[in-house]
N, C-alpha and C positions, 0 to 999 in steps of 0.2 A: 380642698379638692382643686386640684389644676382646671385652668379652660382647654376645655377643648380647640376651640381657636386658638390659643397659640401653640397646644400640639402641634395640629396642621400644619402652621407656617414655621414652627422648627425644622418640620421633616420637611421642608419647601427644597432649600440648597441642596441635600444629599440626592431630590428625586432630579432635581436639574441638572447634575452631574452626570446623570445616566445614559448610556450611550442611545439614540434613537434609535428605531428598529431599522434592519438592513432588508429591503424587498430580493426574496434571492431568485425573484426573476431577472434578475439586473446585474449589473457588476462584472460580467463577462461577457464575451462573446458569443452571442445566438446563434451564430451564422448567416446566410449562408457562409460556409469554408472553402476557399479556392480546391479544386481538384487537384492531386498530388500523388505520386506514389514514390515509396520507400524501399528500399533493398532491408530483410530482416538485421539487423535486429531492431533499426529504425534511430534516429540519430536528433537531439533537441534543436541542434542550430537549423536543418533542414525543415522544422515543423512547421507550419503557417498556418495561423498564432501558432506564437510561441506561447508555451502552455505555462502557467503559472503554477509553482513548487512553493509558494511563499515568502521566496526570497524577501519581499518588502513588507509582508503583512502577517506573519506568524511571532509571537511574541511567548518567551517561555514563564513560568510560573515556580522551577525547580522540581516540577512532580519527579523529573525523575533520576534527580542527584544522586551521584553517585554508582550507575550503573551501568553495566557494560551491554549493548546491543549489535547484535549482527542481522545485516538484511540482503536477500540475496534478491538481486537484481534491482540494486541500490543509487544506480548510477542515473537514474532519470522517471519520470512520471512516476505514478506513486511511489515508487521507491523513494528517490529524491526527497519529496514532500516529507515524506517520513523521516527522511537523517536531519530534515533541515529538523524536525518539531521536536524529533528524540536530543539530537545536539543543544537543541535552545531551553532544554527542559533540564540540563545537567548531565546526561550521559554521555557517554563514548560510543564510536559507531565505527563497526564495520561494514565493508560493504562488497559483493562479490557483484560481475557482471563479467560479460563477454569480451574480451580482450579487442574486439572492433569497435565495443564502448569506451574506450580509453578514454579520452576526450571527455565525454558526457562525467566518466569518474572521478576524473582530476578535479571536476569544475563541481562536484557535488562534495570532496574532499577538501576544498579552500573553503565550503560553505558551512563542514563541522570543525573548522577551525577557527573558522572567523566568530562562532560559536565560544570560543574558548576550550573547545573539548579534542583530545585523541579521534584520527581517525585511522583507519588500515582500510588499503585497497587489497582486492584479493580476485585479479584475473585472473577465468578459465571457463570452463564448460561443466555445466550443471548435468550434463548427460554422464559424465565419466562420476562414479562413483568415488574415484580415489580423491578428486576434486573438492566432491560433496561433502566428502566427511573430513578432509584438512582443512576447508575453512572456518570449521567450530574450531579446531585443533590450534589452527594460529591465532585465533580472537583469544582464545581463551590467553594463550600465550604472552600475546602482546596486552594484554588491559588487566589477564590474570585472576577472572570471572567472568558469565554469562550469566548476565538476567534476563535478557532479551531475544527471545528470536523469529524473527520477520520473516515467513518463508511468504516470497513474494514474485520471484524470478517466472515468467511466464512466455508462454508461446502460443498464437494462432494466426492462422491463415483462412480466407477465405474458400470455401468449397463448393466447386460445381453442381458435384453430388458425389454419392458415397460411392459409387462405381468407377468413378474416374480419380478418387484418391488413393494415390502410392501409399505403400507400408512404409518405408524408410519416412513417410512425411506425419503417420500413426505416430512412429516410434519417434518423432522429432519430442510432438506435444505430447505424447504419454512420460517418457522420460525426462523433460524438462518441468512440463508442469505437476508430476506424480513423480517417479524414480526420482527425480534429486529430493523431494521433498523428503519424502521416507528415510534416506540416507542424511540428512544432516540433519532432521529431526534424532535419528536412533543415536547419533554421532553427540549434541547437545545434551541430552537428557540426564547422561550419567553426571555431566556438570552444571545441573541447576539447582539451584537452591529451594527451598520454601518460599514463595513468595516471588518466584521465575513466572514468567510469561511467554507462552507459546500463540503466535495470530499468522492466522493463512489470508491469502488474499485470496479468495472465491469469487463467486461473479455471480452478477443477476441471472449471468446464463445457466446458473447450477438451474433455475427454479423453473426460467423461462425459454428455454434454448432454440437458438435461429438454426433453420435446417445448413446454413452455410456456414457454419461454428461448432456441426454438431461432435465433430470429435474434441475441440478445444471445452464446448458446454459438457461432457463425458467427465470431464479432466475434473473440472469444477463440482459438480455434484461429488463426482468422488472425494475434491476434499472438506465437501460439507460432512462426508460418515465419516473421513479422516477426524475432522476436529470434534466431531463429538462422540467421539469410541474413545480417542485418546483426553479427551476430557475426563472423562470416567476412570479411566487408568489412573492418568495422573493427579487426579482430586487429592485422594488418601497422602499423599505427596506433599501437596501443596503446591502445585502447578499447576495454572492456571494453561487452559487451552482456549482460544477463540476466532472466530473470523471474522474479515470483513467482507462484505458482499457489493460490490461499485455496482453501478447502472453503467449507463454512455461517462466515459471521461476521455477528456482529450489527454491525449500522450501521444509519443511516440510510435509505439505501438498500434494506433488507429494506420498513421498512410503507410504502414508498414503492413499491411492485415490485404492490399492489395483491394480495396473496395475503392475506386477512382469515381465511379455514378454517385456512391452513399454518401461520399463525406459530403456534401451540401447539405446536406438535411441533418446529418448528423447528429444526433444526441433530440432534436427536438421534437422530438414523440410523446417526450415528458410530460409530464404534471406544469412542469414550471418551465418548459418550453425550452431547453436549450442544454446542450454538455453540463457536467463538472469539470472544474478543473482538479489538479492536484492537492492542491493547498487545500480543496474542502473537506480532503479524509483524513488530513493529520494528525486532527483535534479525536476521532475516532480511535486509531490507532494507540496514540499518547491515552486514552483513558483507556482502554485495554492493557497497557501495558503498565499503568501508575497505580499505585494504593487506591488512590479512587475508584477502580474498580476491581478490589477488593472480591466481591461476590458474584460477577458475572464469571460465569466457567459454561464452557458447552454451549455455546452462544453463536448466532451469526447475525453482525452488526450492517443491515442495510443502509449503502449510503446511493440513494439510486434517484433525487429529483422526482420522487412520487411515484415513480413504478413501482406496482407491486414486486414480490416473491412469490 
């Protein structure tokens, strides 16, 4: 019969190679955030912090070799995060965004090649349908399958109140954050495989929605029944549908949202006191879209710093 004591001290080196726990009240920035505003559609070098995508600290595994993904509004904050994790995980990445995002593109384009992997840019506007549905159409093109696709591209602005919002500013965040979705989703579908991956980016706002977001939280809830009606659909399939649900994340997108009072306080309402950055949904994303999550379908994955849903 073996000692147990020297059990113990066999297993002694393996346990001391283990990484120590990381406090994730820490490791970024709390705030306060300098006051700031943005012209839409919000630009990384203008951001203060500059938000963290991973660039230094995302490290891939191969989950997800061999595959081709496309992410629309790819070019910066969570998008970003995501070409950087898909790229380092073995696939290919497209990426669509706003032709005033150039910049943000390029520079998220040298980052899934520095990867070693295919990237394609693909500017234009998520609002025009013909857009929405050619950018599956040239992914498919260029890489020659779709397994992946990241409807992510988003839009909101802050609101007074509901009486003093214009319709043309409805119809901005209805059809960027819903009409494009539906059209490169219906555009995708005929070319996925078994074993493809559909993930919406949703928001805390689906659950909990602030009265000056309420048309942007509208958007979101709607694609909470989006992903899981189409969940349902596409099971029998073998296509996986899911979302992610953020809390406060710093992006670009915040001093772009025109709240110049809120960002000091920013994000720290939280459980653990302070924003997300980018880089902490990636690892969400990549398991939605890799064999490891295999059996989540119909799912909405919160990555929110302790607020409820």
């Amino acid at each position: 019969m073996s000692d147990p004591q020297q059990h113990v001290s066999q297993q002694t080196p393996d346990n001391a190679l283990e990484a120590p726990p990381q406090d994730p009240r820490g490791g970024y920035p709390r705030g306060p955030f300098p006051k700031q505003e943005q012209e839409q559609p919000g630009l990384t070098e203008k951001t203060d912090p500059t938000p963290d995508h991973g660039e230094s600290s995302y490290e891939g595994h191969g989950r997800l070799d061999g595959k081709a993904a496309l992410i629309t509004g790819g070019d910066s904050g969570i998008g970003r995060a995501v070409a950087i994790a898909f790229a380092r995980e073995g696939a290919d990445v497209a990426i669509s965004y706003l032709p005033e995002e150039e910049a943000d593109a390029r520079a998220t384009a040298a980052l899934i090649q520095e990867a070693g992997r295919r990237s394609l840019l693909l500017a234009g506007d998520g609002r025009e349908e013909q857009f929405s549905t050619e950018i599956v159409e040239k992914t498919v093109d260029e890489f020659g399958r779709l397994d992946v696709l990241v409807l992510n591209a988003a839009y909101q602005k802050n609101r007074d109140s509901l009486d003093s919002t214009p319709t043309e500013e409805f119809d901005r965040v209805f059809k960027t954050n819903l009409y494009s979705l539906i059209w490169s989703a219906q555009a995708a579908i005929p070319h996925m495989e078994p074993g493809a991956s559909i993930i919406t980016t949703a928001s805390i706002q689906a659950f909990n929605p602030s009265p000056g977001l309420f048309d942007y939280a509208m958007t979101k809830a709607a694609q909470v029944a989006f992903t899981k009606a189409l969940a349902q659909e596409l099971g029998p399939k073998g296509i996986r549908v899911n979302a992610v649900a953020p809390g406060p994340i710093w992006t670009p997108l915040i001093p772009a949202t025109d709240w110049p009072d809120h960002l000091p306080e920013f994000g720290q309402d939280t459980p653990l006191g302070r924003p997300g950055q980018p880089a902490e949904l990636a690892a969400a994303y990549v398991l939605l879209a890799s064999n490891e999550g295999s059996y989540i379908s119909g799912a909405v994955l919160p990555v929110t710093g302790g607020k409820g849903l």
